[in-house]
N, C-alpha and C positions, 0 to 999 in steps of 0.2 A: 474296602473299595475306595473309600475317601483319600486312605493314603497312599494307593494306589496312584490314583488319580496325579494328585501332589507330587508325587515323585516324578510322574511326565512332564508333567508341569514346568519343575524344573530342569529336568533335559533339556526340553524346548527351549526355555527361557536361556541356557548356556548355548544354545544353534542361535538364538536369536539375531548378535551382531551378524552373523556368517552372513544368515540370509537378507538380513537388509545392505550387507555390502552387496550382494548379489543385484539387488533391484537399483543399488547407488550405479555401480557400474552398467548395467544396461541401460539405467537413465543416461549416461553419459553419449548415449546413440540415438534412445530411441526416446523422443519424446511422446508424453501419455501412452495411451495403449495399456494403461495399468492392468487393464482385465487379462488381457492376449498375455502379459508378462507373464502373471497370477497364475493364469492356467497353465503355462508352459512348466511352472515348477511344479507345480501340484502333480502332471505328466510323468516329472524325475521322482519326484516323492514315493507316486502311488505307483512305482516300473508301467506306465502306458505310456500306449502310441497318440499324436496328438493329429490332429487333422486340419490345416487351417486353410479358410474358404475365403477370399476378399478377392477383390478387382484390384491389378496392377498396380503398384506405386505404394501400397500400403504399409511397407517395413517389414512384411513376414519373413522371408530371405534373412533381411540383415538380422532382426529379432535372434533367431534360432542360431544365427555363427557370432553374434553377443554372449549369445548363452552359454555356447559352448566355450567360448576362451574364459568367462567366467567361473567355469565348473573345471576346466584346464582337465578337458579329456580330450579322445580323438576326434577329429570330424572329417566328416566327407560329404560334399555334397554332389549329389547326383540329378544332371540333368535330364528330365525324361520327355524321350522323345520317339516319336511313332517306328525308328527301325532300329531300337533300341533293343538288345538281345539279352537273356537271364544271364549267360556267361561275361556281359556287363558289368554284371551286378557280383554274381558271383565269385566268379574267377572262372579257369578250366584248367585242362589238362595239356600238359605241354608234350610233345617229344623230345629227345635228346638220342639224336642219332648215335653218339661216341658212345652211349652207355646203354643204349638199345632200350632202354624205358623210358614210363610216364612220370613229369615231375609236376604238382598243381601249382599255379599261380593264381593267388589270392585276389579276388575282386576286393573296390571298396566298399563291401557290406564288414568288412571286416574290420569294423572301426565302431565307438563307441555311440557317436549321437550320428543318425544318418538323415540328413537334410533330401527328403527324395521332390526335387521342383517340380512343378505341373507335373503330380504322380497321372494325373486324367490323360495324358499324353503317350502312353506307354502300353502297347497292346497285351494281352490276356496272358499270356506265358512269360512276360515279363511281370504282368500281377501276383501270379502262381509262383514263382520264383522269391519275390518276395515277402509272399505270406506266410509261407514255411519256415522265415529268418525272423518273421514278427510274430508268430504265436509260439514256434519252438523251439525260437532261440537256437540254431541250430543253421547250417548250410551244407547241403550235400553237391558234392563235385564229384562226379565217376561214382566211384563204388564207395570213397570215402563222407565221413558224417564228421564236421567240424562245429564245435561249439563254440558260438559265439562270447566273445568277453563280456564282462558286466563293468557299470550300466550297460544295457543296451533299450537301444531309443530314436522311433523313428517319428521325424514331424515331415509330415509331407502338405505340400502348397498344393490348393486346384484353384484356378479362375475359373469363378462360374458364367462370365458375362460370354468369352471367345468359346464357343462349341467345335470350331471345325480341326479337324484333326485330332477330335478326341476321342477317348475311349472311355465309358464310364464305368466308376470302379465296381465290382461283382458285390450283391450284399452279404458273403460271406467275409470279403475282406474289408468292408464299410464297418462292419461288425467288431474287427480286432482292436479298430482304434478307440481307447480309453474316450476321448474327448472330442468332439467336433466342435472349432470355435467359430464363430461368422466376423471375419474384422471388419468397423465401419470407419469411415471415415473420420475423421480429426474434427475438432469443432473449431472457428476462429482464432480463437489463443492458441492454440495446436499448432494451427496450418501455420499463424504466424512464427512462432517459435523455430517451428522446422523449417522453415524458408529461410531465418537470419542462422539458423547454426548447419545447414548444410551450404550458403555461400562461401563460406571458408572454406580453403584449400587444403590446408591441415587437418585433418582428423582429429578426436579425439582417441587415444590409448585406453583398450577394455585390458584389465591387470586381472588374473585367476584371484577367488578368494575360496574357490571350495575345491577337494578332488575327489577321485573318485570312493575312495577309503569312507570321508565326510559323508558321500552322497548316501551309500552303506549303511552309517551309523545311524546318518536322519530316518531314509528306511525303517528302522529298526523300531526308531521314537515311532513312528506313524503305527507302527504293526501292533505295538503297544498302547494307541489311544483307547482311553475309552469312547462304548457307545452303546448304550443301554436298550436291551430286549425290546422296548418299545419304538426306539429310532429304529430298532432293524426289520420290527412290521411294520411302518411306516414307508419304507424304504419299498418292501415286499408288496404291499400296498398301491403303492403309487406306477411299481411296473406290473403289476395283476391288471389295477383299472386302462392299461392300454389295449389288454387283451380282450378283456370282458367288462368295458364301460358297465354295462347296463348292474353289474350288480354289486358296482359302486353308487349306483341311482344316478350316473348319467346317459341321457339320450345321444351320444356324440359315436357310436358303433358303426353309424354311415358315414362316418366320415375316414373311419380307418381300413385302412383294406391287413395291414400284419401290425401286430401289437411288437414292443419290446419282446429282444432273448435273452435267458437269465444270466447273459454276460452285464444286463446292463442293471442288476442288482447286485452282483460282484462290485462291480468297478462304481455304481452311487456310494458304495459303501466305501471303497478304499479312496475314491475321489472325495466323499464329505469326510473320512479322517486327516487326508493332507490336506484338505482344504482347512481344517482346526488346527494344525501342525505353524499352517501360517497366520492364524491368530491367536499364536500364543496362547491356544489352550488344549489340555491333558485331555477331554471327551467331546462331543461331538453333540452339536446341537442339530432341532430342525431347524433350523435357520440355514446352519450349514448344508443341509441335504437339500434343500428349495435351492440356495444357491448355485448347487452344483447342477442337480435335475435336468437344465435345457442343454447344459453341455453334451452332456452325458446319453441322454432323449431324444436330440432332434435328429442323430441319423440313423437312428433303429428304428424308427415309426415310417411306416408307407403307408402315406394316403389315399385315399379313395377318388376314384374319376371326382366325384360328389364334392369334397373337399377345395379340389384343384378350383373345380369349375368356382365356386366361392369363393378364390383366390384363398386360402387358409394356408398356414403354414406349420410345419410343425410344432413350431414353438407356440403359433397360437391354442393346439389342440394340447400341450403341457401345460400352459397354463390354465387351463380349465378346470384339467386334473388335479392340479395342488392346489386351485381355490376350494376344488369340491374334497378330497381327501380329508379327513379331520387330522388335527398336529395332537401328537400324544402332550 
């Protein structure tokens, strides 16, 4: 197993420059944000959808069309807006009178990283339209079933501050996305930074350093990490105690109204091996799975009137869970 191990090891170690050009070049736009970056790869790594929640003005937009000239795939970005239609998204079906048939015309879901903006904006049959292209990879137009290219990869933007005109997402499609990140604001040195390099007129040039072939092989490293029998009841663990606190020995059961679905022990798992993938190491620590946990946790848990009213968040009710959880 050890040389197992070692041999990922050095996989990784040979992806290593790729992916620090990766984070070189986005820094070249987006100053700090380390986390929001981190997770977006982890997203390409581990094939999830990513979800990112911030107030206006925070880089997620630019972030995610950095990424993609970075990774030098397709991009499209779609903006969602309340009479917004699936055949938007999808394509449809055309006539051609000279030739008396149907010809389809391709929506831009048919591209490889899909930037969906204020997804909250976009009514139910446009959600359902696009949930069928994020869990199965897949888009049906008429009677036809077209598969989607690989990568495929959607980060979608919600503003949680502007409510009106919005529609909020169903929790079977809250469910599909790998990762919910919360972007916060920039600290002093940040805001300063970004202030003096977005006064210039000129741009900085984001150069591709990985494609999609790359993204593939990294895949492959990640599939291959190790993570020991004990990380994976740990994992099991930590989404069991959201269902049934009490027989983790905590009292926190009123505060939850639905626990985690065992997507979100799928996806700690494959999120805390890319999440190793980008520390340079061949297995997977708990360190790594704590790390990833609030991403991963905060939009599967529904809390309780009970909760609300004590203003609690979900992240407050995960961290309760891995203080209380024991680390193998």
């Amino acid at each position: 197993m050890k040389a197992n191990v070692q041999e990922v090891t050095e996989r990784i170690a040979t992806m290593g420059p790729m992916v620090q050009d990766v984070f070189a070049e986005i820094g070249k736009v987006i100053i700090g944000q380390r986390h929001m970056i981190e997770r977006l790869l982890v997203g390409i790594l581990a094939d999830g959808h990513v979800l990112l929640e911030g107030v206006p003005g925070l880089a997620k937009t630019t972030a995610v069309k950095c990424l993609a000239k970075t990774i030098h795939t397709r991009f499209q970005r779609i903006q969602f807006t309340p009479d917004l239609l699936p055949a938007d998204l999808v394509g449809t079906q055309i006539y051609r009178p000279r030739e008396g048939d149907f010809v389809v015309k391709k929506g831009p879901l048919f591209s490889n990283i899909i930037l969906a903006d204020e997804i909250n904006r976009a009514p139910a049959k446009v959600q359902s339209a696009l949930l069928e292209a994020m869990q199965e990879k897949q888009v049906t137009i008429g009677q036809e079933t077209f598969l989607l290219e690989e990568p495929f990869m959607v980060l979608a933007t919600q503003n949680p501050i502007d409510q009106e005109g919005t529609y909020p997402l169903p929790e079977a499609q809250v469910d599909r996305f790998m990762l919910k990140l919360l972007i916060q604001y920039p600290n002093r040195e940040e805001e300063l930074a970004i202030m003096n390099a977005q006064a210039r007129t000129r741009k900085p040039e984001i150069r591709p350093v990985m494609d999609p072939s790359r993204i593939r092989e990294a895949r492959d490293i990640v599939d291959s990490i190790y993570i020991d029998d004990k990380i994976q009841g740990y994992i099991v663990d930590i989404v069991l105690a959201t269902r049934d606190p009490k027989a983790y020995g905590m009292d926190i059961g009123n505060l939850i109204q639905y626990g985690a679905s065992p997507r979100a022990s799928i996806y700690l798992n494959q999120a805390a091996k890319a999440y190793a993938f980008l520390q340079a190491r061949g297995y997977v620590t708990p360190q790594d799975v704590k790390n990833m946990a609030p991403d991963v946790l905060r939009h599967r848990i529904i809390l309780s009137y009970e909760a609300e009213a004590e203003d609690l968040t979900t992240d407050d009710v995960v961290a309760r869970i891995l203080e209380r959880i024991e680390v193998p």
